[in-house]
C-alpha positions in Angstrom: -0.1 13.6 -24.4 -1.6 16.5 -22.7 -2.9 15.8 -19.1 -5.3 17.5 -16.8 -4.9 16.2 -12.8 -7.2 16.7 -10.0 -5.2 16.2 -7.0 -8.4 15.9 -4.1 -6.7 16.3 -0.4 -3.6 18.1 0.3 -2.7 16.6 3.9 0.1 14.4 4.3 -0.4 12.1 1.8 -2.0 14.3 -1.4 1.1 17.2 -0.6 3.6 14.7 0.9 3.6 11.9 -1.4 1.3 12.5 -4.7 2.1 16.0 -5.5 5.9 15.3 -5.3 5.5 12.2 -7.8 3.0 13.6 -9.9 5.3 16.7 -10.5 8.3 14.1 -11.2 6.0 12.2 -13.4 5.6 15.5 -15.5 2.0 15.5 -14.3 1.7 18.6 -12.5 -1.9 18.7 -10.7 -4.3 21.6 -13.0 -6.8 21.3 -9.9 -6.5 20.7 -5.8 -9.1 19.8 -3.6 -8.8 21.1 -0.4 -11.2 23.5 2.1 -8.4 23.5 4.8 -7.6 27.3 4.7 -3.5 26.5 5.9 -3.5 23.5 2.8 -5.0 26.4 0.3 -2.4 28.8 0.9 0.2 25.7 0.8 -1.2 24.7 -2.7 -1.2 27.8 -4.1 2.2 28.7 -3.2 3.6 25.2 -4.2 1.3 25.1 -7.3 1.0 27.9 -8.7 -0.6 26.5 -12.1 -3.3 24.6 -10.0 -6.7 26.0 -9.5 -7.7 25.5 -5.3 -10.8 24.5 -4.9 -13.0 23.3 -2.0 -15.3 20.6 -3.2 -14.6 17.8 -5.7 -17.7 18.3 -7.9 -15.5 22.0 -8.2 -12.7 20.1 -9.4 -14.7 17.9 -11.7 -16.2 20.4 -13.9 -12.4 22.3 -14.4 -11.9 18.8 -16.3 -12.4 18.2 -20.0 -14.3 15.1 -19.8 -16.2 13.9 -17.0 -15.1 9.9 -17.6 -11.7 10.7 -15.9 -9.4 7.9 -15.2 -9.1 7.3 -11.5 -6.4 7.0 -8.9 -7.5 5.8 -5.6 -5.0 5.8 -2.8 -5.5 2.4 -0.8 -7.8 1.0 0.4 -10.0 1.3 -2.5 -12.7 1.2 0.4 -13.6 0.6 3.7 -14.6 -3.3 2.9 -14.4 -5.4 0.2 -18.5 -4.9 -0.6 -17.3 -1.3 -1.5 -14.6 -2.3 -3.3 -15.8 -4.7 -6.0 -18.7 -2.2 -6.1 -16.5 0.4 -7.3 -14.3 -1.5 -9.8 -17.6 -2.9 -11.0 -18.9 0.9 -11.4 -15.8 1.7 -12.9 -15.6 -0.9 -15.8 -19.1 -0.8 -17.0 -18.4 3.6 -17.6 -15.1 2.6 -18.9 -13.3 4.7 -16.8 -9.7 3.6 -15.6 -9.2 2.6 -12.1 -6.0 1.9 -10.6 -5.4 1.8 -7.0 -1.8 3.4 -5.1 -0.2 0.6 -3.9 3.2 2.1 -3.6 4.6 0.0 -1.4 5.3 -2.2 -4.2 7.4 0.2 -5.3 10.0 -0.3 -2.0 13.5 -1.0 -2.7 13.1 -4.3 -0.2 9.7 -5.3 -2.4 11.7 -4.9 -6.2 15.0 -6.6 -4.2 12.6 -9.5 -2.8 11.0 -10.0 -6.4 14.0 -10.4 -8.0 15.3 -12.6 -4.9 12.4 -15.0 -5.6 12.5 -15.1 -9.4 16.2 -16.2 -9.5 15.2 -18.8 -6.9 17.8 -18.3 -4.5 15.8 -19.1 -1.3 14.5 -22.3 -2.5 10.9 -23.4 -1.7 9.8 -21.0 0.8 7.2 -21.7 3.2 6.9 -18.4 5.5 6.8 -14.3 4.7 7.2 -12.2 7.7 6.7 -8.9 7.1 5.9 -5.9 10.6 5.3 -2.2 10.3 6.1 -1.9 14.2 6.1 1.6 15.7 6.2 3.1 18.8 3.5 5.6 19.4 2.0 4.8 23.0 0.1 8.7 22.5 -1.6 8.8 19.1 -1.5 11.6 16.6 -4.1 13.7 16.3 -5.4 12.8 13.1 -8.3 11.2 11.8 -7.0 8.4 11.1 -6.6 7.5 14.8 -9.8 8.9 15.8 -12.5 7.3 13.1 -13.7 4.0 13.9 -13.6 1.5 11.3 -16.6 1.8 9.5 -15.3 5.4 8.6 -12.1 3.8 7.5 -9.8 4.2 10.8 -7.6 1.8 12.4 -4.5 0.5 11.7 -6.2 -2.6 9.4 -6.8 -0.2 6.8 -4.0 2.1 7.2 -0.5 -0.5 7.5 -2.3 -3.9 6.6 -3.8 -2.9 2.9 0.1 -2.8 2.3 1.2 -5.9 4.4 -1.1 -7.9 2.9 -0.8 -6.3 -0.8 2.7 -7.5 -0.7 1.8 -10.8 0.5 -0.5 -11.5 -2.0 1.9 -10.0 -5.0 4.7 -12.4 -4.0 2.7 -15.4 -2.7 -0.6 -15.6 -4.6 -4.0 -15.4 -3.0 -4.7 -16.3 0.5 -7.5 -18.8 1.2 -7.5 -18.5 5.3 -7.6 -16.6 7.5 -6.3 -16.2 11.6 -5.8 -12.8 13.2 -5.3 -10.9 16.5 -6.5 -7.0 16.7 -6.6 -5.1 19.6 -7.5 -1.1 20.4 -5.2 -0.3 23.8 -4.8 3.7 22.7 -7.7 4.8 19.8 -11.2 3.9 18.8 -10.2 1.6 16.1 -7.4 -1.0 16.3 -4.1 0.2 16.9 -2.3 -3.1 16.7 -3.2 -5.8 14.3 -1.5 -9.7 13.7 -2.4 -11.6 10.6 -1.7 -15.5 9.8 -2.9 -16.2 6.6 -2.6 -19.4 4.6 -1.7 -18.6 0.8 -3.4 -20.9 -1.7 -0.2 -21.9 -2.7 0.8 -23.1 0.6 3.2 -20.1 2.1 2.2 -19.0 5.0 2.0 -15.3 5.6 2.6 -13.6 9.7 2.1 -9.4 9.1 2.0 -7.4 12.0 1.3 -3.9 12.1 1.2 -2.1 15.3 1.4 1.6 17.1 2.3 0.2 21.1 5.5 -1.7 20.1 8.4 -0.4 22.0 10.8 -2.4 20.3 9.3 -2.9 16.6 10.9 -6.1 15.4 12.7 -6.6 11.9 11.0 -5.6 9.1 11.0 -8.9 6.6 11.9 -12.3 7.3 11.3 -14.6 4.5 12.3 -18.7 5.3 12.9 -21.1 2.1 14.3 -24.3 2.1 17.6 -23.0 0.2 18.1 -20.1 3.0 16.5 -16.4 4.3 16.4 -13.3 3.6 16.1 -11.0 6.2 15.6 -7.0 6.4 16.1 -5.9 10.3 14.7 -1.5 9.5 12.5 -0.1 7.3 13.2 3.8 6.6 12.9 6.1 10.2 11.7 3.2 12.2 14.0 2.0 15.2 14.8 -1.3 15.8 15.4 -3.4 18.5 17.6 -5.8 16.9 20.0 -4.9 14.4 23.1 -6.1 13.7 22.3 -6.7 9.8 22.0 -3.1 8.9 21.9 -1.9 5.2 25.3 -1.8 3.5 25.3 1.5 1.2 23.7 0.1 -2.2 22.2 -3.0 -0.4 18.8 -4.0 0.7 18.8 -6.9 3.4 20.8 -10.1 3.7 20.6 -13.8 2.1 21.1 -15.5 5.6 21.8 -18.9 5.8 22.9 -20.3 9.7 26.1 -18.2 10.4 26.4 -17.8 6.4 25.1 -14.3 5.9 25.5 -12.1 2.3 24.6 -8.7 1.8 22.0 -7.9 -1.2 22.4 -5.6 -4.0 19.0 -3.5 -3.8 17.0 -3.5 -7.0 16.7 -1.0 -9.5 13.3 1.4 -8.8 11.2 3.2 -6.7 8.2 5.0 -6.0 8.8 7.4 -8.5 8.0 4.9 -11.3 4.0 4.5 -10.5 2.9 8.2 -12.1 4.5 7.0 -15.5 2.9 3.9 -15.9 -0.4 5.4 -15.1 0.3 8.3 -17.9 2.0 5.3 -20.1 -1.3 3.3 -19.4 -3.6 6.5 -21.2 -1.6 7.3 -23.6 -2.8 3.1 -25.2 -4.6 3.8 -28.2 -6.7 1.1 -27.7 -9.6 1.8 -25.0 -9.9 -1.8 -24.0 -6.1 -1.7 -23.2 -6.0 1.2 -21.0 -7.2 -0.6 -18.0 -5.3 -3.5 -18.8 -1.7 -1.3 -18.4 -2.9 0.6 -15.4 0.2 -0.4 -12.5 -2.2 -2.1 -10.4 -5.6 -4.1 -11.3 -8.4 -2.9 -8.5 -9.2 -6.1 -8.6 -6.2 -7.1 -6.4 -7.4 -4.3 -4.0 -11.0 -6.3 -3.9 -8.7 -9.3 -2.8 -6.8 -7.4 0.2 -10.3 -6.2 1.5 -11.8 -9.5 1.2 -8.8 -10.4 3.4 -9.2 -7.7 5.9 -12.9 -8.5 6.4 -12.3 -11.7 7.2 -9.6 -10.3 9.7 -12.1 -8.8 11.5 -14.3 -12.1 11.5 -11.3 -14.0 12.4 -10.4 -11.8 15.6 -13.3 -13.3 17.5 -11.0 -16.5 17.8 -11.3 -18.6 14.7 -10.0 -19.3 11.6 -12.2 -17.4 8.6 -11.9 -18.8 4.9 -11.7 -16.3 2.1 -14.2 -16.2 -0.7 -12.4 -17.0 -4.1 -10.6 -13.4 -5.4 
C-alpha cells in the first residue's frame, strides 16, 4: 500500500522522533511543515523526497484525498473539552485518529505488562511512576514559556504520559488529588498526582523540572512483591544501586530478595507499522478500530488532567465517567 505523509513541525519532536520512525516504518514523509528557515534547509537535506512547505493548508492540498488519517502527538489537546471534540469531529468524517502515546512503547512499560499478566506481583495496590529532572534554568522553548491555556507546562508535556501509562495498566481513575507548582516558568514546572483507579490501585506520578535528585523511575507494590526501576534513559539518579543488567529492565524486589528482569521484546519503532497495518484494513469501519491507540483513551488522560488542575486548589476532584 502506497502512502503519502505530511510530517507538520520539524523541531525536536517532528525531526527527532517522528521522522526517524516514520522512515523505519517505510513511511518516508512526501510533505514537511515547517516556516523555520534553519528546519527547511534541515528537511530538505535529510528528505530529499519531501516537499517543504510553510503552512499546513500547503501540505494539505499536496495530498490525494483531503479525509487523511491523523496522527496527533499527545495531548490530543489542551483540555479534555477539546479532545472529545476532536475525536467526535473525527469519527463522524470518518477519518482515522490515533494519538502518539509512545511511551507505551518503553522497554520498562512492555517489561511491566508482561510482569502483571503472568501475575508475579500479586494484588498490587500502588504504581509509582516520576519523570524527575534537574533543570533549575529552563530551556528556551515554548514549551516553558506558554501558559497553559496555550498548552505549556509540565501537566501537558510529562503527565499525558504518566498518567497514559497508569490508566493502560490500572484502568480508569475515578479521583483525583494533586500538587502543581510554577517556581521557574509561567506554567507548572513541577506537578504531583494521587489518583484513585476504579479498580482500587492507587496511582503517585510525579513529574518535575527543580528536582536535584530525581528519584527512581517506577515503583510498583503488590502483595506477592515489587518491581522497581531506579533510571530512566539520560536521567541521573539519586539512588541507585539496582541499575539495569545488560538485557534487563528493573528488578522483582521482595525484602532483601531482589531478581533482575529480562526486558520485553519492542519498542518505539513498532507504533508507525501498526498505524500503516491499521489503513491497509479493507474494511473502513475497521480502520479506526486497529489504529495503536483509541483517542478516546487520550479524552480520559485530559479529563484527568483537568481535574488536576481543580484538585490543586486543595481538594480531592472526582472524574467524569471516561
Amino acid at each position: 500500500m502506497s502512502l503519502r505523509v505530511a510530517l507538520v513541525g520539524y523541531g525536536s519532536a517532528g525531526r527527532g522522533i517522528h521522522a526517524p520512525l516514520l522512515l523505519d516504518a517505510g513511511m518516508a514523509p512526501s510533505a514537511v511543515v515547517t516556516a523555520d528557515p534553519q528546519r527547511v534547509a534541515q528537511a530538505r537535506a535529510e528528505l530529499p523526497g519531501a516537499d517543504v512547505v510553510p503552512e499546513l493548508d500547503a501540505a494539505l492540498r499536496l495530498e490525494l484525498d483531503l479525509g487523511v488519517a491523523i496522527v496527533v502527538d499527545k495531548p490530543l489537546a489542551v483540555d479534555a473539552a477539546q479532545a472529545r471534540d476532536a475525536t467526535a469531529r473525527a469519527a463522524a468524517a470518518g477519518v482515522p485518529l490515533t494519538v502518539f502515546q509512545n511511551r507505551r512503547w518503553d522497554t520498562e512499560n512492555l517489561t511491566l505488562r508482561a510482569l502483571l499478566q503472568r501475575g508475579v506481583l500479586g494484588r498490587v495496590h500502588r504504581f509509582e511512576r516520576r519523570w524527575e529532572r534537574w533543570r533549575p534554568v529552563p530551556k528556551e522553548r515554548w514549551r516553558e514559556r506558554a501558559p497553559a491555556a496555550q498548552g505549556g507546562g509540565i501537566l501537558l508535556d510529562l503527565h499525558p504520559h504518566l498518567v497514559d501509562s497508569a490508566v493502560q495498566f490500572f484502568g480508569p481513575v475515578e479521583r483525583v488529588y494533586a500538587e502543581v507548582s510554577a517556581w521557574t516558568t509561567p506554567a507548572e514546572d513541577e506537578a504531583f498526582l494521587a489518583l484513585r483507579h476504579a479498580g482500587g490501585v492507587v496511582s503517585h506520578l510525579t513529574a518535575s523540572s527543580v528536582a536535584g535528585a530525581p528519584g527512581p523511575r517506577t515503583r510498583v507494590l503488590g502483595s506477592a512483591g515489587a518491581y522497581v526501576v531506579t533510571t530512566f534513559e539520560a536521567e541521573p539518579s539519586a539512588f541507585g544501586g539496582l541499575d539495569d543488567l545488560p538485557g534487563h529492565c528493573g528488578w522483582l524486589v521482595r525484602g532483601s530478595e531482589r531478581e533482575a528482569v529480562p526486558a520485553a521484546p519492542g519498542g518505539h519503532r513498532d507504533f508507525y507499522p501498526q498505524v500503516r497495518a491499521a489503513l491497509a484494513e479493507p474494511d473502513p469501519a475497521r480502520r479506526q478500530a486497529a489504529m495503536p491507540v483509541d483517542p478516546r483513551d487520550a479524552v480520559h488522560v485530559l479529563q484527568v488532567i483537568d481535574a488536576a488542575r481543580d484538585a490543586a486548589t486543595g481538594r480531592v476532584v472526582t472524574v467524569p465517567p471516561a
